[in-house]
Each structure stands twice: as structure tokens, then as C-alpha cells.
N, C-alpha and C positions, 0 to 999 in steps of 0.2 A: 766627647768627654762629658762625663756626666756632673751637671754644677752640684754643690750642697747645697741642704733650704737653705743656712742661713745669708748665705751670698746671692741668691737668687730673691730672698727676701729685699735683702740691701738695694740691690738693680731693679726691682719693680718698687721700692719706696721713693725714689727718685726719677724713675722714667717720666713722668709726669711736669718734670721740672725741665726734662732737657729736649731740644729739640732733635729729632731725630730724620734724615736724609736718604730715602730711595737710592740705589745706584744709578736710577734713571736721571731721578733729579737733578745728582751729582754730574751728569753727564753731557745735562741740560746748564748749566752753570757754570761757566770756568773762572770764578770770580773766586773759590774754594781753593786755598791751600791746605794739599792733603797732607794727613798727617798720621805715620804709622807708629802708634804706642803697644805692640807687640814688645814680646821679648827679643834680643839682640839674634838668638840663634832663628828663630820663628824670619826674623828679615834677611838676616842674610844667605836664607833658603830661597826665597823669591816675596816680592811684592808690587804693588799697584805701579802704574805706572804714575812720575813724577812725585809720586809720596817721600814724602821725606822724614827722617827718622828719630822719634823721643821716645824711648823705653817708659812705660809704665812707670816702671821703678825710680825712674829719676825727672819725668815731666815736669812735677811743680818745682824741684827747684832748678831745672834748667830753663825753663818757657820762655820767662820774661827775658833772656838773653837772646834766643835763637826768634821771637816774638816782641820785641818793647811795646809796637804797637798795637793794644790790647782791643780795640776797634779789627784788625785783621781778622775775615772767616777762613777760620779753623774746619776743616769735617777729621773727627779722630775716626780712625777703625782700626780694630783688632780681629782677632779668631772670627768672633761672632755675634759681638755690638756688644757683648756682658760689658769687658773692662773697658770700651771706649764711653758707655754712656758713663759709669763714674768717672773719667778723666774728665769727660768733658761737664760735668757738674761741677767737679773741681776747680776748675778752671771759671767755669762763672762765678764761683765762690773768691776767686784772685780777680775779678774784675772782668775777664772777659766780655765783651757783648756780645762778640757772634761769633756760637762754636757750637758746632752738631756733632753726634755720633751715626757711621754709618749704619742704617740697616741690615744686620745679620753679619756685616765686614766683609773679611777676607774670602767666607764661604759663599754670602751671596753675590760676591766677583767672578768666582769661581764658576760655581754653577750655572752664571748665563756666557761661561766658555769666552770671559774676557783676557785679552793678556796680562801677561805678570812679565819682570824684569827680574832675570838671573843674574848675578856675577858669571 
């Protein structure tokens, strides 16, 4: 999918802000609760394994429910890192202290041919 500048603007004026996570890293780590901010239909096609699931659309104001402990590492991934790296700015903007966006997401899982979890 092709982004528009001015969204693409938005994700590189903040990238700098948010900490961003390899899937290597992430794999090297199991202290990360994963967290898929995809749309509903996008997860319930497949997703990471153990990821657990906060829609874009509704993240800040569900977080701090299914999250109180705002010390908890968060890694957000979506499609392609676009909409996890503004979640997870977001989210440091609500207090967060430790929340990364994955590198590249769901595609760069994909492409090192890792599993995903079907219904």
C-alpha cells in the first residue's frame, strides 16, 4: 500500500522519539508483551504469535485497562511499523515508559518465514 506524504511526514517526525525493535531483538527478549494495534479484520486473519490484541482505533482509550501498569514493555506492531510507531508515541505521551514499535511489523515476520496463528 502506498502511504500519502502527509502520514508519512507525521511517522518520520516522531520516529526519532520512539524506540524502535528488530524482530531479532524481540526474539532475543521475552520480557516484551506483544501487542497487535492492526485493524480487527487484519488479526483475525492471522497474527504473531502470543500477540495480544488493541485496535488502533481504540488503544488509548482501552490501554490503561487491559495495561494499569504503565512500567510494563509494550512492542506495538502493525502492517509495517507506520501505525505502531504513532501508537507507540502515544502512548509515551499517556506515561508509558517502556514501549517500542516493531521493525517493519507484521511484514518483516513474514518475510523471515516466521509462524503466525490462525483461528
Amino acid at each position: 500500500m502506498q502511504h500519502n506524504p502527509g502520514f508519512v511526514a507525521l511517522v518520520e517526525s516522531i520516529l526519532p522519539k520512539v524506540t524502535e525493535i528488530t524482530v531479532e531483538e524481540y526474539q532475543a527478549d521475552d520480557s516484551w508483551q506483544l501487542l497487535d494495534v492492526r485493524e480487527d479484520h487484519e488479526w483475525l486473519k492471522d497474527r504473531l504469535p502470543g500477540a495480544r490484541h488493541l485496535g488502533r482505533g481504540i488503544l488509548e482509550r482501552d490501554v490503561e485497562t487491559r495495561f494499569p501498569d504503565k512500567s510494563t514493555p509494550l512492542l506495538l506492531y502493525c502492517g509495517g511499523g507506520y501505525r505502531s510507531a504513532l501508537a507507540a508515541y502515544n502512548l509515551q505521551l499517556m506515561g508509558y515508559t517502556k514501549v517500542a514499535s516493531l521493525v517493519g511489523g507484521y511484514k518483516a515476520w513474514v518475510a523471515r518465514q516466521l509462524p503466525l496463528v490462525t483461528d
